[in-house]
N, C-alpha and C positions, 0 to 999 in steps of 0.2 A: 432394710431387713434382709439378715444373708440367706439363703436357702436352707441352711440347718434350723436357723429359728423357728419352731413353729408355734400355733394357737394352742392354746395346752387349754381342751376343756376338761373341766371340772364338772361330773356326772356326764360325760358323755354317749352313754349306754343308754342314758334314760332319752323319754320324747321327746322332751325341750332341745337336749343337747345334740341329739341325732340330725331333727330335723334342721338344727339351725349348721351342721355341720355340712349335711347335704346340699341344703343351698350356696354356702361358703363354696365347696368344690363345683358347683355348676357356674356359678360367677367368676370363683377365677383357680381355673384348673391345676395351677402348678402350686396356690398357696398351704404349704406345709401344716398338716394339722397331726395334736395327738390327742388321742381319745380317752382321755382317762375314767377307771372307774374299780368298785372294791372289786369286780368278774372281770380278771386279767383276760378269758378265755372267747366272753363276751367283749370286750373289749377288740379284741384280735378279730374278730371275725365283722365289729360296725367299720372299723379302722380299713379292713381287706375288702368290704365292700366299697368304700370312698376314693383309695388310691390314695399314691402321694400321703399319705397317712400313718404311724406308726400309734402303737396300743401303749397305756403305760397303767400300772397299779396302784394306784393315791392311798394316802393312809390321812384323813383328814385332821386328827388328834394329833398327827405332827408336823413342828415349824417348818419342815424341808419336804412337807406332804409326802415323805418317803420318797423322794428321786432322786436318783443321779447327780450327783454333785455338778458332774460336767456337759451334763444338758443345759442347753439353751434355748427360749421362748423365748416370743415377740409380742403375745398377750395372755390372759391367765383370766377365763369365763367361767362363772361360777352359773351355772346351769343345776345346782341346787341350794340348797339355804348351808352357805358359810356361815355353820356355829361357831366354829371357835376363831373365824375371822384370819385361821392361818393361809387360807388364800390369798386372802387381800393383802397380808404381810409379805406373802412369799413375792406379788406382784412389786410391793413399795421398797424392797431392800434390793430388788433387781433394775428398778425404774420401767417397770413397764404396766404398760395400759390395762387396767383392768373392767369389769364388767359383770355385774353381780343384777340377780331378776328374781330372787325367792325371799328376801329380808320386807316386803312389804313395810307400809307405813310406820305400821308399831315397832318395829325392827330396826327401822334404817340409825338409829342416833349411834349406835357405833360404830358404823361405817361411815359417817359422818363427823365425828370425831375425830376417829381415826386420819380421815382424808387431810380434816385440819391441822391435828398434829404436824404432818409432813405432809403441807401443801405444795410442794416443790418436788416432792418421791414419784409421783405418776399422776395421771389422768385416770379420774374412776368414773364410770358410767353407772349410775343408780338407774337401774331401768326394773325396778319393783312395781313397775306400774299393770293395767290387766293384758296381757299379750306381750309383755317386755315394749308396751310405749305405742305399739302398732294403734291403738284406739285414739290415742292422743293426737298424732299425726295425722290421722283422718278427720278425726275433728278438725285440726287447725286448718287442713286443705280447705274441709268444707265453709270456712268458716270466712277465707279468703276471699269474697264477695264482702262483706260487712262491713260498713265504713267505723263500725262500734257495734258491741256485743254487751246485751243485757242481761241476756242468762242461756245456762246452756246445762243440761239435760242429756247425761249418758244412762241407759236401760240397756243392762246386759242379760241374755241367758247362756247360764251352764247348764249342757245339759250332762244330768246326773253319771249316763256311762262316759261321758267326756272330759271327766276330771284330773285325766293325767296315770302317770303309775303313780307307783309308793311315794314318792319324793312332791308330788302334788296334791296328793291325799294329805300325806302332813302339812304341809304350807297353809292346808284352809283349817284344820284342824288348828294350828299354832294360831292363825289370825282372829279365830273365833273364840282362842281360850283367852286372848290379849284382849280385847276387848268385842262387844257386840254395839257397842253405838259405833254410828253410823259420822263423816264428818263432811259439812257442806258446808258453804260459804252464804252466808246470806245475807243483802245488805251492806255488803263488802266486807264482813265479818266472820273469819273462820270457825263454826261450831259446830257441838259434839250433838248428836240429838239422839234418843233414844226413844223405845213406847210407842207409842201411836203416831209419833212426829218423824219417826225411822223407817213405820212402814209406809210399803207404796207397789200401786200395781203394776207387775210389767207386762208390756202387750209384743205378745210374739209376730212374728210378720204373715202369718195367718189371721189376726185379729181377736187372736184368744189372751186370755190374760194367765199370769201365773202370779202368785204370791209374791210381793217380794222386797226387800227393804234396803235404804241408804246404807253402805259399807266405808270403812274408812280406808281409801285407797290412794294412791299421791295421782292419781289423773284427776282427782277434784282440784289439790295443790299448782299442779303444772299447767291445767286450763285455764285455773283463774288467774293465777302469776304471767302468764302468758295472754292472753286477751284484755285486763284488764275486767272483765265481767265481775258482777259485784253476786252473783248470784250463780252459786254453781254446785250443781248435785249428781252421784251416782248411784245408781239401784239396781240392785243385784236379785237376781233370781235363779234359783237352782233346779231343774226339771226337765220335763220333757221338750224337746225343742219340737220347732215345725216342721225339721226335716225328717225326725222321728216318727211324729206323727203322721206322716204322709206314709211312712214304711220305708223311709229311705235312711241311709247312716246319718248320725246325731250331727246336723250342722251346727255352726255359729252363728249369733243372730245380736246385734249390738244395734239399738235405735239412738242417733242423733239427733236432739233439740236444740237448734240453735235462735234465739230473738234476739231482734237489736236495729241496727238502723242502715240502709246502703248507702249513696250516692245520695247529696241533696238533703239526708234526713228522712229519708223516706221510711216507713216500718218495714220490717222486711221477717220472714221467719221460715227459717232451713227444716227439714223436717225428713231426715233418711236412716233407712236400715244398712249397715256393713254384711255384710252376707258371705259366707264361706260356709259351700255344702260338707265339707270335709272337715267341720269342726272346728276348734282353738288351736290344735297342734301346729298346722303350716301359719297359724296369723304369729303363733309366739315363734315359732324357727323363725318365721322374717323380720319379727323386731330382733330378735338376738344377731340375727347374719347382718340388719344393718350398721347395726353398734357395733361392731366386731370390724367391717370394712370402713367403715368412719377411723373409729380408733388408730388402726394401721395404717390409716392415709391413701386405703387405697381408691377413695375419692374424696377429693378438697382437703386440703391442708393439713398437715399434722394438727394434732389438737396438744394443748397446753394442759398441762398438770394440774390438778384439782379437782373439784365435783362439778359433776355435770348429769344433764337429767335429758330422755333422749330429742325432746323440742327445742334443746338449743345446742345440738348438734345434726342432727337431721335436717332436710327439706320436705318438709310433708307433700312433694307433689313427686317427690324423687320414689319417698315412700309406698304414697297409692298405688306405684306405678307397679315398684315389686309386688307391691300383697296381690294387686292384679296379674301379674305374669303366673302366680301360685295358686289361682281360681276365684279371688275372692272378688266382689261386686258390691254396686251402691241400687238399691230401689228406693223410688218412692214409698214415704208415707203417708197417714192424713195427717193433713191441715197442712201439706210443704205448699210454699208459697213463690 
């Protein structure tokens, strides 16, 4: 990758894009990034903050997203929902790596298409998972004691002021208009549940509960395809978190259920909260910044052309490690074993 090439994000004015741009430049200080977004002027000044960075003004409605004929990128990060998929275009007519996190489950089949049309144009990162993959990752660290995994049980809360700007306010809005059933695996059978078989309570790491019901998310898809697990669910809840509650800024608060068997057969059952008192924002910057230095090979191998999902590009212990350098932690819950 020459030094002019740089990371050309797509929304990068907004949370997701920022934060994951900020950690890209404290990781590795000389890698060339450009900050795109419709606020040329915002733009300039996230850009002037990061260094080594230039601002650039996307027009998403077109194939050349508006730039420069004679620019040059080295990956193209869709850090909002690519409607019209001219992103992913602009990445596969140039062969470079791309990385998209706002098309969610109901979403993804055209960029999934797309990939297969010209599976040999680039390497895509579907990381539309909740944090751009960071939750998956944790799960699989924790999960790495289990000689076999029987079911496993992600409880998330959003809380309400933590939803992101504009561009994440739509994403749950477009996800809830696509559909409201929820999709789990059960039995080793992919299904849709809705009604009373959707809801379910989620218990914050205070020990209160909040409302809350199965979502159709691809970290149920990529836990169970991944472990093996015949039995796998996510439940979502939107409100006040605990760290709110305590009078402190809205943390993140994500409980892992893991059962299944260790060493010998033995039963065995995982039972932890993921914790970040500063919220979603830095868990989603560090799924995006790690798919972004994968991608680029700037740790382990170039990666090969096609779709990819971020557990089978990642090392979930490589991961914990970041989300930890950025604040985030594991506590006990009940019944961890």
């Amino acid at each position: 990758m020459g030094q002019s090439e740089s990371v050309l994000i797509l929304g990068g004015t907004g949370q997701a894009g920022t934060g994951a741009a900020a950690l890209l430049r404290q990781w590795h200080p000389a890698l060339p990034l450009t900050i795109a977004g419709r606020d040329i002027e915002r733009a300039r000044r996230v850009a002037d903050g990061l260094g080594a960075a230039t601002a650039a003004n996307i027009d998403l409605r077109r194939g050349d997203l508006g730039l420069p004929a004679d620019r040059r990128y080295s990956a193209v990060v869709a850090a909002l929902w690519d409607d019209r998929l001219h992103g992913l275009r602009f990445a596969q007519h140039r062969g470079l790596p791309y990385l998209s996190i706002s098309s969610g489950l109901v979403d993804i089949a055209p960029e999934v298409v797309a990939g297969a049309q010209r599976a040999n144009a680039a390497p895509i990162l579907v990381a539309s998972h909740y944090c751009a993959g960071a939750v998956v990752l944790a799960a699989l660290h924790s999960a790495r004691q289990f000689d076999r995994i029987d079911a496993i049980r992600i409880s998330a809360v959003l809380d309400e002021l933590d939803t992101g700007g504009p561009a994440g306010i739509a994403d749950l809005q477009r996800w809830s208009t696509a559909t409201t059933a929820g999709l789990v695996r059960r039995d080793g059978v992919f299904t849709w549940v809705n009604g009373p078989d959707a809801q379910a309570d989620v218990r914050r790491t205070d020990g209160t509960d909040l409302p809350g019901r199965s979502i159709a998310i691809l970290d149920v898809t990529s836990l169970a395809l991944a472990t093996d697990a015949p039995d796998v669910r996510f439940d979502f809840a939107v409100g006040e978190s605990a760290g709110r509650r305590r009078g402190e800024p809205a943390s993140f608060e994500v409980r892992i259920d893991l059962e299944g068997a260790g060493p010998g057969g033995a039963p065995i059952r995982r039972s932890r909260y993921l914790v970040h008192p500063a919220g979603q924002r830095p868990m989603t910057a560090t799924g995006i910044a790690l798919g972004v230095e994968r991608l680029l090979g700037l740790r382990g191998e170039a990666v090969a052309p096609g779709i990819h999902t971020p557990e089978t590009l990642l090392d979930p212990a490589y991961a914990v490690e970041r989300m930890a350098e950025t604040g985030a932690y594991f506590i006990g819950a009940p019944g961890d074993s």
